[in-house]
N, C-alpha and C positions, 0 to 999 in steps of 0.2 A: 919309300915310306919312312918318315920320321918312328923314332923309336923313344918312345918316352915313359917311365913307370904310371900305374894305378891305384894313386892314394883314393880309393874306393873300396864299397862292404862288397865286391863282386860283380863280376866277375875281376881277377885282381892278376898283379904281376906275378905271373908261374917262372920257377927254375927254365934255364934252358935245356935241363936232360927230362925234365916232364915234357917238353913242348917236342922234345926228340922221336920220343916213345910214339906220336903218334904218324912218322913219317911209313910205319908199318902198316900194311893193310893186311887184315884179317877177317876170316869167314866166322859169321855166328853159332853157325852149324859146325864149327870144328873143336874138340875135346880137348884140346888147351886152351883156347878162347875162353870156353864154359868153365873150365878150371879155375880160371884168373877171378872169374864171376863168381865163383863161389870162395876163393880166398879172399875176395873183396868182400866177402857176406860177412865171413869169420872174423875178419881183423873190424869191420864195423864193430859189432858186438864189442869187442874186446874193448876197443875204445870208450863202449858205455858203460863198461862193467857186469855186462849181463852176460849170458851164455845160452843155446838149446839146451834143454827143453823149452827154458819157461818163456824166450825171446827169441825171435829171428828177423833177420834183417831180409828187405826187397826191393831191389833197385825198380827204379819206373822213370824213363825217357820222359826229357821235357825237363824244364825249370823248377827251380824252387817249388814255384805255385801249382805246378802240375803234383806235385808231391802233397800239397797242402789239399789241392781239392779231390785227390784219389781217395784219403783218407776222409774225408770230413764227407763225401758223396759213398763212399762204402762203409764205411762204419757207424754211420748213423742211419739208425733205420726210418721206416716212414711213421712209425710210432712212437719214434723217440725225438726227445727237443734239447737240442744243446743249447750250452749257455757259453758266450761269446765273450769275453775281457779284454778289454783293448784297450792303447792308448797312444795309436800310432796309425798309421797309414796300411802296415803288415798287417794286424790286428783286423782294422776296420775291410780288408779285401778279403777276412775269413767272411763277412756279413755279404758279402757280393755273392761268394762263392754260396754261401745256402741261399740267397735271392734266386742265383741261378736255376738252382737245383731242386729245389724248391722243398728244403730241410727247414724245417721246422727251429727257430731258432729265439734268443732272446740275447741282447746286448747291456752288457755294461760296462760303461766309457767312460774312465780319468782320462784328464788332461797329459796333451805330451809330456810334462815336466813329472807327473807321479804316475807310480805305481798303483797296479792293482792293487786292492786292498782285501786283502783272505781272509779279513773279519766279515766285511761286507758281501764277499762270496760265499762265506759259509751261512750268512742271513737269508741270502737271495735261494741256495738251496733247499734251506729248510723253509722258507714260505714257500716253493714252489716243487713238492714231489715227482710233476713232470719233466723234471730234467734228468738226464739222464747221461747229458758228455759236457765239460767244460774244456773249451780252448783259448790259449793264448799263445803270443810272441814269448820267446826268452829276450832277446838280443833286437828291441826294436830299432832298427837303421833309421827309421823318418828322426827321430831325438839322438840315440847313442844309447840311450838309459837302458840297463839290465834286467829284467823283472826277474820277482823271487818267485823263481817256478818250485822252488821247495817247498817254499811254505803253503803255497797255495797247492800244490801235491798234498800234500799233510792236508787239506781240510778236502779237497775230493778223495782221497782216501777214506778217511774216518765217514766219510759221505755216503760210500759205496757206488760213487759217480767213476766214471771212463775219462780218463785225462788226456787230454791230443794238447803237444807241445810245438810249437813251431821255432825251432832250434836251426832257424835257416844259418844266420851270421854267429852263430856262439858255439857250436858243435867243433871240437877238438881243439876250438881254441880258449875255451874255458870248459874247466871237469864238470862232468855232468852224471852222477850215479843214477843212471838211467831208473832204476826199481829202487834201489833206496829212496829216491824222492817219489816216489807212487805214480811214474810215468806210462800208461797205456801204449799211449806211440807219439815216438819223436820223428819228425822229418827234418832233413837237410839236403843241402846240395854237392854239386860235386866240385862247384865251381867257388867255394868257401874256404874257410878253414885249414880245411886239411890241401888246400890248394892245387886242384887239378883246374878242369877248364870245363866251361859252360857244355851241358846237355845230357845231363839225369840228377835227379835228385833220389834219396834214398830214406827209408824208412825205418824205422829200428818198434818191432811191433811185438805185444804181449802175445803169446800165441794163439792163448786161451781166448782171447778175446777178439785178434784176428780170423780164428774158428767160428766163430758166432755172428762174423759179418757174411758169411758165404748165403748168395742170394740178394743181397740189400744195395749191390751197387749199382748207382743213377746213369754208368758210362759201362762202354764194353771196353775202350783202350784202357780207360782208369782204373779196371777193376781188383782194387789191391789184392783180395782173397784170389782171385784167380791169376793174377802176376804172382805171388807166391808158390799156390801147387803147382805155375810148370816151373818157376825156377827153382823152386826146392826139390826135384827130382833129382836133376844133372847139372844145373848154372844154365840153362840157357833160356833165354828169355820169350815171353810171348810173341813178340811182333820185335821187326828191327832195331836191332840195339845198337847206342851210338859207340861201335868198335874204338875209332879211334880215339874218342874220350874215355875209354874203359883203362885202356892202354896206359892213357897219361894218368888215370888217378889212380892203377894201381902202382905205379911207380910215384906217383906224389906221398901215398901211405907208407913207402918205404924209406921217403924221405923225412916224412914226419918221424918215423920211430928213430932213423939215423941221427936225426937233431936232438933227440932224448923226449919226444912223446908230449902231451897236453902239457907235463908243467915245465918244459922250456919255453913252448911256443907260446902257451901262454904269460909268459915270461917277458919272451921278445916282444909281444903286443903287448903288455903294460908300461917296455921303458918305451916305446914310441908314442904311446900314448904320453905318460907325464911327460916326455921332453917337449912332445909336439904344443900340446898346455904352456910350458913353461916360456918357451920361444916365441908362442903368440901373443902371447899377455902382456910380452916385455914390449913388441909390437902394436899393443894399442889393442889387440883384439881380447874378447872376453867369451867365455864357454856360456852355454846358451843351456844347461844343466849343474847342479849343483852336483860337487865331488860324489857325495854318497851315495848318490842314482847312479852313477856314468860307468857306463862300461866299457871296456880295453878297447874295442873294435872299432867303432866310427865315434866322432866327434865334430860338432856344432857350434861354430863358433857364431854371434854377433860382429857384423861392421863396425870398424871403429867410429869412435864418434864424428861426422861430420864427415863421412868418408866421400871425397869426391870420384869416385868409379861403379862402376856397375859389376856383376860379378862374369859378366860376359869379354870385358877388357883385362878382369884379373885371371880369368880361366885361361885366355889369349896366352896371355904374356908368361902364365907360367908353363904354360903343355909345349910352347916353341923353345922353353929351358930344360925340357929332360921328366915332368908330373903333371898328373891329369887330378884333379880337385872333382869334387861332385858339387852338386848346386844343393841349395837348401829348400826343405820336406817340410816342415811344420810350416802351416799356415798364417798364423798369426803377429809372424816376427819376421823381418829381413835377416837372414842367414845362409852360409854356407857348411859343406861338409866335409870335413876329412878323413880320410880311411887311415887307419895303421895297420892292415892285416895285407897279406902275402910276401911274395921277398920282397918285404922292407925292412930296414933295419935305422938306428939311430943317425950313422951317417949321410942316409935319404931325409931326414930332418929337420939335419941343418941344413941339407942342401935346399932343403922348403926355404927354410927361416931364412937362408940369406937373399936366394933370388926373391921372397916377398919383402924384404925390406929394402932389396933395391927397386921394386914395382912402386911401395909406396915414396920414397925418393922421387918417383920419376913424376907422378898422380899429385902429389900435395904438395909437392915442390919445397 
């Protein structure tokens, strides 16, 4: 098997003492396994800044999206109608998920290149007292772009609305004061940021508010309130948990903290990000977001002008040198994608920059 890094928003290139962790097999039912589960609850928390009482964290098997639709199918009741902001691909599969389920819901949609507008959401609430949850993306991956889940926290706040954050790609690797910005419940994954490997994503949920979904949820595996009370008894989970990926992410969290916590790592993804910028620009290629939207984690670049390749000859040539490239999400523009998050560092950068400029060498002669 070739072995080559994942310039990707995730799953992404893990340590090899996290990929170690899971050469152990272990029983769900056994009282250190549960243990690990509940220091994994803790150290979540911690990471948002929150703490029990007023917050608790609940891991739930499955992806990202599994995490997204637990919460948006249990927490929204059948009388209530949330209100959807999107402006990406993440965003607009919160609108799938209540089609699914059949949540009551109402969308509103900027263009990939901007942000939601928290003037315009706090309009759309006060003309419409049935609302009652607003969700968005923080870290939308189809662009790069950052959304200000602060601000727009601050006007569901002042609202008396329920805020669900999808914090898939930006959780630990950008700060996030979970309750300072007026967060209901954040979801992420395990396969992100804090860099373990694909197969649970986790929930960081107001309690009070978690309390008040019991009864309301569309699924029995998804059911957040009840994946809660049995793991907030002892750590162990409702239905089979994915052991060996528990393994690897609670030793990825102890890596995180070893590197010095959100603001180094956040750190290391901002110089991979400008470097990665500055070495493709010099390249011909141009970012497909303006600086002031874009965030640390995935970037979007434009083909350069007149580019004679397709992005299936540049993905080729660069994954048989050592990195895997994503393809490009937004619709409306020819584009590819770059990840700066897991072990990558500046030195994987250039090692982009140079094997791509000897691709285009080789392509535009």
């Amino acid at each position: 098997m070739n072995r080559y890094k994942l310039l990707t928003p995730g799953p992404l290139t893990t340590t090899d003492t996290v990929k170690a962790e899971m050469l152990f097999d272990h029983c769900t039912w056994d009282d250190d396994y549960k243990q690990i589960t509940q220091r994994i609850r803790a150290a979540l928390l911690e990471l948002g800044h929150v703490s029990e009482p007023e917050y608790t964290a609940v891991l739930m098997q499955g992806s990202g999206t599994f995490g997204v639709e637990s919460v948006i199918t249990s927490v929204v009741g059948t009388g209530d109608k949330l209100l959807i902001a999107a402006n990406g691909a993440y965003g607009l599969r919160m609108t799938e998920i209540a089609q699914h389920a059949g949540v009551n819901y109402v969308l509103y949609e900027e263009e990939n290149t901007r942000r939601p507008d928290p003037e315009k959401i706090a309009r759309m609430l006060e003309a419409d007292p049935g609302i009652t949850h607003v969700s968005m993306v923080h870290s939308e991956t189809t662009s790069g772009i950052l959304n200000d889940i602060q601000a727009v926290g601050e006007v569901v706040r002042r609202a008396g609305k329920t805020f669900i954050v999808d914090a898939m790609s930006s959780f630990a690797g950008v700060d996030i004061p979970v309750a300072d910005w007026g967060i209901d419940f954040l979801i992420s994954s395990a396969n992100k940021c804090i860099q373990g490997v694909p197969g649970f994503s986790f929930i960081l949920a107001r309690r009070k508010k978690l309390e008040e979904s019991a009864g309301k949820a569309r699924s029995l595996s998804l059911d957040l309130y009840a994946q809660w009370r049995t793991m907030d008894i002892d750590g162990k989970w409702r239905f089979t948990s994915p052991t060996h990926v528990v393994l690897a992410f609670a030793k990825a969290l102890e890596e995180l903290k070893a590197e010095g916590g959100i603001p180094a790592r956040y750190a290391r993804y901002a110089v991979n990000h400008q470097l990665l910028v500055q070495r493709m620009e010099a390249l011909g290629f141009r970012t497909y977001l303006e600086a002031e939207v874009q965030g640390p984690i995935i970037t979007t670049f434009f083909y350069p002008e007149g580019a004679k390749f397709t992005f299936r000859e540049m993905y080729q040539y660069i994954k048989e040198r050592g990195y895997v490239l994503y393809p490009g999400k937004v619709m409306e523009a020819e584009t590819f994608r770059v990840g700066n998050i897991g072990e990558i560092y500046p030195e994987d950068i250039e090692k982009l920059a140079a094997i791509m400029a000897d691709f285009l060498r080789e392509v535009q002669g």
